[in-house]
N, C-alpha and C positions, 0 to 999 in steps of 0.2 A: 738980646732982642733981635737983632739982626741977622745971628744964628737961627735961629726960628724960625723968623719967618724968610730964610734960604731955604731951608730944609722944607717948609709948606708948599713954597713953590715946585722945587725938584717933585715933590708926591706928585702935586695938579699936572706935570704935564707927563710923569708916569703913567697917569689914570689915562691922560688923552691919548695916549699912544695904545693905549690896551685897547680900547674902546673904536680907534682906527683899525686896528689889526680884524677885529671882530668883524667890523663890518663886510657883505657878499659882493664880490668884483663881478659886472659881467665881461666875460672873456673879448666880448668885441669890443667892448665899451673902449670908453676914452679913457685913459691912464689905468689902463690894462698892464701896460710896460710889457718887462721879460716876465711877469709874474709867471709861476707855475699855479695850470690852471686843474683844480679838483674835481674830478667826473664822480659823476654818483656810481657804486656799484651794484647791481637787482639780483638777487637770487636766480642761478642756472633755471632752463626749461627743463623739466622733467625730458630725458630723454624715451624714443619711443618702445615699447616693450617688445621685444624678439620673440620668435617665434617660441619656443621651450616657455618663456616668462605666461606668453598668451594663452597656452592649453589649460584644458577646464578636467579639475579632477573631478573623478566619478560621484565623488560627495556633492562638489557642485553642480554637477548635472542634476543628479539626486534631487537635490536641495531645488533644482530650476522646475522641478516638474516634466525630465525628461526619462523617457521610459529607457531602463538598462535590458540587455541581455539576458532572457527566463532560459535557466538552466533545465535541461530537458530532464525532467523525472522517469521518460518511460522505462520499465526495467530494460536490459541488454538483452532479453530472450524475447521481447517484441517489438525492438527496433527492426530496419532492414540491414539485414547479414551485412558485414565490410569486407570484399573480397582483399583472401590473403593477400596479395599483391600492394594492397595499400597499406599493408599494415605496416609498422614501423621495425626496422631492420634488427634495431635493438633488441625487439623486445620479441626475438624468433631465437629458437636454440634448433641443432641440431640432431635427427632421431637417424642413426646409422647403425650399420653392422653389418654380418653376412646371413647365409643362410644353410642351412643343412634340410637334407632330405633323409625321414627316416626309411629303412628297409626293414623287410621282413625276416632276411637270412644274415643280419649282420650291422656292423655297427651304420650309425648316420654316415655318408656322404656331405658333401660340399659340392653345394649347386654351382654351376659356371653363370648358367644364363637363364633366362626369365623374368616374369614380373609378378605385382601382387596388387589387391585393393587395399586402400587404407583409407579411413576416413577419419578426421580432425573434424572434430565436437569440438565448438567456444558458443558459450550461453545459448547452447539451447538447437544453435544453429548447424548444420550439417555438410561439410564441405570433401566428398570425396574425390580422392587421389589415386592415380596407377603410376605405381610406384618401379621402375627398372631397376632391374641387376646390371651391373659393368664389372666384368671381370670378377665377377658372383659375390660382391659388395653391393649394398644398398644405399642411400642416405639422402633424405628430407626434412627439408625446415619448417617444424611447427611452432606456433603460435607460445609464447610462455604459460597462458590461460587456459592452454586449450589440452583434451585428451584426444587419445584415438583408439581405434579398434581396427582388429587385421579383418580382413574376407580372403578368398579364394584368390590361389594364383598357380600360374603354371610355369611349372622348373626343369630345363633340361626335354622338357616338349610331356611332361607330366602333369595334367590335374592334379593340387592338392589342395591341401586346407591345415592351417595349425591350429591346434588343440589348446595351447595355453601360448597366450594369454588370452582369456575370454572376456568378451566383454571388452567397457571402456578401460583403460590404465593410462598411467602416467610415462609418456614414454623417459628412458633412464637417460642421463647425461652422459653414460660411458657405451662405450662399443660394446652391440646387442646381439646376441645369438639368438635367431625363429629356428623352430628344428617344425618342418611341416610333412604333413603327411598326405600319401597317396589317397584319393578321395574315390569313394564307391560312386561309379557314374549310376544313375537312375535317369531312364528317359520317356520318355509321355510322347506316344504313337498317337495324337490327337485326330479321328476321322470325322469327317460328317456321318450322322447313322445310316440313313436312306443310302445315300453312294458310295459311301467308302473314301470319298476324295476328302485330302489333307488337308485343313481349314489355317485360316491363319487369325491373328489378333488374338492368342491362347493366352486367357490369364489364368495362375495357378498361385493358391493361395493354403495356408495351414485351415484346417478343420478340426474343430472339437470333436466332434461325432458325423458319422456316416450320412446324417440329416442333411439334404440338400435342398427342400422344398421349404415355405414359408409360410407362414400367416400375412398376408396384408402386402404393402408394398418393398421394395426392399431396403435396407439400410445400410449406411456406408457402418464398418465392424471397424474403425479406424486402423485395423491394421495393415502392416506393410506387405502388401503381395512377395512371395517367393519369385515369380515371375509376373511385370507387367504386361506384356503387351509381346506374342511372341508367334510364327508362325512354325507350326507344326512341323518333325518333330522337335520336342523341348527338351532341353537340356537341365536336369533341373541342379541348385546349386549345393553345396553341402546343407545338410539337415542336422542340427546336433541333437541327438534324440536317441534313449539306452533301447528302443524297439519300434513299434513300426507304427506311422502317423498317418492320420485321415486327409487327405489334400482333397481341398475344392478348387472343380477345373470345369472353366466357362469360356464362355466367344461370345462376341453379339450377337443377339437373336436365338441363341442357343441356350435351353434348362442346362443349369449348373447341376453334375456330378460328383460324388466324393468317389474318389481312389484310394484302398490301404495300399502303402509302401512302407517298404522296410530300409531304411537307408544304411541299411549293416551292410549289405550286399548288392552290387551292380547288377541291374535290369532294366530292362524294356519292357513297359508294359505299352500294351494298346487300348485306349480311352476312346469310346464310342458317342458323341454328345449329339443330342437329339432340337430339332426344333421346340420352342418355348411355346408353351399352352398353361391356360389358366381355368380354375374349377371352382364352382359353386357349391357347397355342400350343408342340406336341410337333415339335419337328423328332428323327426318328428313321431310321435307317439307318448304312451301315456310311460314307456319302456327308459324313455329319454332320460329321465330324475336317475338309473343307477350308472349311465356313460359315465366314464373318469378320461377316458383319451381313445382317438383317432388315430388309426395307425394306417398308412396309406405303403404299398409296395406296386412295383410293376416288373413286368413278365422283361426278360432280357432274351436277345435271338435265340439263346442255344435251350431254351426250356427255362433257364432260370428263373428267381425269383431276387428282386431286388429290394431291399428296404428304402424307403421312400421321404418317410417321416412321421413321425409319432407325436400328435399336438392333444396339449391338457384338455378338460373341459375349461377350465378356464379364460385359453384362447378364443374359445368360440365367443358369438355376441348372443346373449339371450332374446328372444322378438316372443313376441303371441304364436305366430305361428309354427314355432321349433327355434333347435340350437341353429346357428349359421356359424360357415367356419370359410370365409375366405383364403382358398391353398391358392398361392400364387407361385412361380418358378418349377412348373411341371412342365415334363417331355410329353409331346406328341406321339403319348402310344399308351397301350392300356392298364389301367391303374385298378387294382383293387382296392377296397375302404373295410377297415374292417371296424367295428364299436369295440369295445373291450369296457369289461365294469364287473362287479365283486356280483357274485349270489347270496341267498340266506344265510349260507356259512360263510362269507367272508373270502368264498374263493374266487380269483381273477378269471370267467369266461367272456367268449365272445357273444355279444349281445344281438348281432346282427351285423350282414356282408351284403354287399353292392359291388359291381363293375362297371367301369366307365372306359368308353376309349373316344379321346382328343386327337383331337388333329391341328394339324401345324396355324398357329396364331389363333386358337378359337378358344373362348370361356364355354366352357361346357356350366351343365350343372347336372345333380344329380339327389333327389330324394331318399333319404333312409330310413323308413319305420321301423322303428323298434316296440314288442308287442308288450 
């Protein structure tokens, strides 16, 4: 019995010591003692995010409603040209070699000195070059993208031009032999008519046919002049052509002429260009219905006779009153008109002729009945 209720007791004041233990000291409080006092521990602050953590990928932006970088769609051949100079080094090869000069009596030479044109074609765009010899070696850096074409150059104190390679090519990565050739000089003796005196601002350009005169106002032929802009006399460049070509040659204020030349052979010729006049021309009668074309020539100093221009019926405008055929780009001197049209048989005669003579800046006009 006694054992029992020992052992009851020892439990009760087990329990009361647990239950002292449990309970919360405050650290200042009274019978605090040496106790070790228990601090609360709180979860770190987030630390602040660094610069790299803080950047907003393009998705994010995307995704915020902010507008990204519009990739430029225009093709490469209507953007604006990028001068070689900015282009990246990389992406430049080298086009070198030398040069030989052919002879007539004997094998090529090897030029010492001189230069040439070169032009480097990339998309469309046109960047020519004069290209030096040193020590009668060449070499320029083109573009990886890009082609070129040779022009004229002079070697050893020679005019020449090469033959092949024509046109644009791909210049080769290995050291290049030009072999070019002595070039037929042809030069244009350009005068005013009236005085004789040497005009300048001569442009010279290819011509289909001997036709220098027009219908209507004039139009740009998009093509590229042989010579822009040049004071009398002109030089003109190599011509690549197996016989002899029509060239149209004008000045300001001055009816445009065709010239034949023959670029096989070295000449001077002398080109007379005349002040610019403009013509009215009524063909009327009941004769009218069998015109097919208008064929205009004028008288040249020495008695000649010059072909002028030859326009369809077509050209003309139909009115009540007759055909009309506005000639515009006519010389200030005297022009014949002739009709030309088929007979009962089918044969090409002349219908009927008129003469006219213009003077410097004047619209003339002139009547033509046909019976």
């Amino acid at each position: 019995m006694r054992v029992a209720l020992l052992a009851l007791l020892l439990a009760a004041i087990g329990l009361a010591l647990f239950l002292v233990d449990r309970v919360p000291v405050d650290p200042g409080g009274e019978g605090s003692g040496d106790r070790p006092v228990v601090e609360e521990t709180l979860p770190p602050e987030p630390a602040a995010p660094d610069d790299e953590a803080a950047r907003v990928t393009p998705d994010e932006t995307a995704r915020a409603g902010a507008e990204l970088p519009v990739r430029d769609m225009t093709p490469p051949s209507e953007r604006e040209p990028i001068p070689l100079a900015d282009l990246d080094p990389e992406k430049m090869r080298p086009f070198e070699g030398f040069v030989l000069m052919r002879q007539e009596d004997g094998p090529a030479r090897t030029v010492r000195a001189g230069y040439f044109d070169l032009e480097i074609v990339r998309f469309g765009h046109r960047y020519p070059q004069r290209v030096d010899l040193e020590n009668g070696r060449f070499a320029v850096e083109v573009p990886d993208d890009a082609r070129v074409s040779l022009g004229a150059g002079r070697f050893d104190g020679t005019i020449a031009h090469f033959e092949k390679p024509a046109g644009l090519f791909d210049p080769p990565s290995v050291e290049y032999g030009l072999e070019a050739t002595p070039t037929n000089l042809v030069t244009l003796v350009v005068r005013d008519g009236p005085s004789g005196a040497p005009l300048g601002e001569v442009r010279v350009e290819r011509g289909a046919t001997a036709k220098s005169a027009r219908i209507g106002e004039a139009r740009d032929t998009g093509r590229e002049p042989l010579v822009a802009s040049s004071p009398s006399p002109v030089l003109l460049p190599h011509l690549r052509a197996e016989g002899p070509v029509w060239l149209r040659i004008s000045a300001p204020g001055y009816a445009t002429t065709s010239e034949l030349v023959d670029p096989r052979r070295s000449a001077e010729r002398e080109v007379l260009l005349w002040p610019a006049a403009d013509l009215d021309v009524q063909v009327t009668g009941p004769g009218r219905a069998k015109l097919k074309s208008l064929v205009l020539t004028r008288s040249l100093p020495r008695g000649e006779t010059m072909h002028v221009g030859t326009f369809s019926r077509t050209e003309g405008s139909e009115e009540p009153d007759g055909l009309h055929f506005a000639v515009r780009g006519l010389a200030a001197r005297t022009h014949t008109l002739s009709a030309k049209g088929f007979d009962k048989l089918g044969r090409m005669r002349e219908l009927g002729k008129a003469t006219v003579e213009l003077g410097a800046g004047e619209l003339g006009s002139v009547q033509l009945y046909l019976p």
